[in-house]
C-alpha angles and dihedrals in degrees: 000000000000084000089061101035095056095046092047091052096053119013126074110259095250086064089042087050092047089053091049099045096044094050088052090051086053098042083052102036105031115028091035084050093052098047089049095048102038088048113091094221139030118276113242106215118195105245097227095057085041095058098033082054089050097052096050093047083049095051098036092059080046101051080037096059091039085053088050099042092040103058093159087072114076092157119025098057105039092044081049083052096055101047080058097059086046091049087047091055097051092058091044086059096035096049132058127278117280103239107037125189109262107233119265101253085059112111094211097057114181101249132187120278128272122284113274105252115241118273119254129232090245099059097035099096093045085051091048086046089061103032076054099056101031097038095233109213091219083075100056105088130185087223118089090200088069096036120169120226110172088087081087096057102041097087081044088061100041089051098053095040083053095049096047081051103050099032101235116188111202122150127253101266086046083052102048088049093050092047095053085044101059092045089053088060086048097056092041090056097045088050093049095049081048091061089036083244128151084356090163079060091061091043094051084043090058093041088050091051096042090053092041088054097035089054086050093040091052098035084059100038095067089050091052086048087049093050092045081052097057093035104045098027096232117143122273075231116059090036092052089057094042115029100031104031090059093048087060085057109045087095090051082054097046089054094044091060089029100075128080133223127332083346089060091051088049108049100032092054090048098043085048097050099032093051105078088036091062088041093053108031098026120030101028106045077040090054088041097059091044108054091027087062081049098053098242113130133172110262094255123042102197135062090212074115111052112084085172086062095053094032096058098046088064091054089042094056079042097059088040088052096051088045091058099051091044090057092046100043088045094041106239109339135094104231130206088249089064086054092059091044088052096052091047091053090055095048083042084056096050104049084039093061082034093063109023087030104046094103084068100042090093096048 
């Protein structure tokens, strides 16, 4: 949403389509692909909420591309955007859950996901950086033995990441106070995971830090892809679809490998597939009604421009398309082999912009 919002506010709309459209090819190519691949069986998804899933994915590119290419209507089409993702989450609620458990007597059983690899020696202080900051639960163990103190140093951290952001200028003693504060809360919360009390307070707290980094994280990754533009050459375009639009979606990555067994199933696929859906039919229609209303637009007004655009829907009906005849060929399920398809579409995407697009690579 910050992403979006940033882009839309000052970028021309050719740079803020790219960004949407790149970041639906990864949430479909990539982070589909990995679920399927890393999960030890296939996934059994119910036929009424595939299809249903199908059909909205299908109709929200669709309603994405109509809002780029009409840019006389500021009100028609966004309000008619958003019945339709009214009308998408009362069928989520209404119809079953998108991976269901395959009955016992299956052969091919949904299974939890493969066990996480250990970690190597290499990656380890960059882990214990963001268990740090984000108190990973996987680091708060019942047994004192393997007890987990970074809970105390992560609103340290976050004060003083928030401070080096936003430049804030207090004085040494202010500081000081504010250090031994925020270790305080630090201690109070450790203490109160420890007694399993006022465990929702700890999980506001995370939500509240993972916004606040993810706002700082986005904010300054438009302004690295500026500068890689300006330095390499390489379109606003095409490094707006690829490199920053796999950077928005590294969290979505991340859950996706995160979660364990037939929760990981549920809530990956539905993050992956959900994703684009909330970013089509929900926030931009949302954005575009807002600053519109303010009076703040994006410097071109048109897509006539934006072979990146045009290019990735084909490949995005493409990947749809493959997903569809996988489900129906391997009744009902979404097989590994789907996952491998779906990474070789996407490397079939790049090198085909990369060769009939390359007039356009510098623009």
């Amino acid at each position: 949403m910050i992403l979006m919002v940033n882009l839309y506010r000052t970028f021309p709309i050719q740079v803020f389509a790219s960004a949407i459209s790149g970041t639906t090819q990864i949430s479909i190519a990539i982070s589909l692909a990995l679920v399927l691949i890393f999960a030890k069986t296939n996934c059994f998804v119910h036929h009424i909420s595939f299809y249903k899933d199908v059909l909205f994915l299908e109709a929200s590119h669709l309603l994405l591309l109509i809002m780029f290419s009409n840019t006389a209507d500021t009100l028609t089409i966004p309000i008619m955007t958003l019945s339709v993702f009214f009308a998408f989450l009362f069928n989520t609620f209404s119809l079953p859950a998108y991976i269901s458990q395959v009955p016992a007597e299956a052969q091919d059983t949904v299974s939890s996901h493969p066990q996480a690899p250990h970690p190597s020696l290499g990656l380890y202080p960059i882990r214990f950086i963001f268990n740090t900051i984000f108190l990973d639960p996987d680091q708060l163990s019942s047994s004192s033995k393997k007890t987990s103190y970074t809970i105390m140093l992560s609103p340290a951290i976050s004060l003083l990441v928030g401070m080096v952001h936003f430049r804030i200028d207090i004085g040494r003693l202010e500081f000081l106070l504010s250090l031994i504060c925020s270790f305080f809360a630090g201690l109070l919360l450790y203490m109160m995971i420890r007694k399993r009390i006022f465990s929702t307070i700890s999980c506001l707290y995370t939500l509240a830090v993972s916004m606040l980094f993810f706002s700082i994280i986005m904010e300054n990754l438009v302004d690295l892809t500026v500068r890689i533009s300006n330095a390499t050459g390489l379109g606003i375009q095409l490094l707006s679809g690829t490199f920053l639009s796999l950077q928005s979606n590294l969290t979505e990555i991340v859950t996706c490998l995160k979660y364990k067994g037939n929760e990981m199933l549920t809530v990956s696929s539905c993050s992956i597939l959900y994703t684009h859906i909330f970013n089509a039919l929900l926030f931009f229609p949302t954005i575009r009604l807002l600053l519109t209303k303010d009076g703040i637009l994006p410097h071109s007004q048109n897509i006539s421009n934006a072979p990146f655009v045009y290019f990735s829907y084909v490949f995005i009906l493409a990947e749809i398309k493959v997903i569809f005849v996988n489900y129906l060929l391997r009744h009902h399920k979404l097989t590994k082999d789907l996952g491998y398809t779906l990474i070789a579409i996407y490397a079939l995407f790049i090198i085909g912009f990369a060769i009939e697009g390359k007039e356009h690579l510098c623009k």
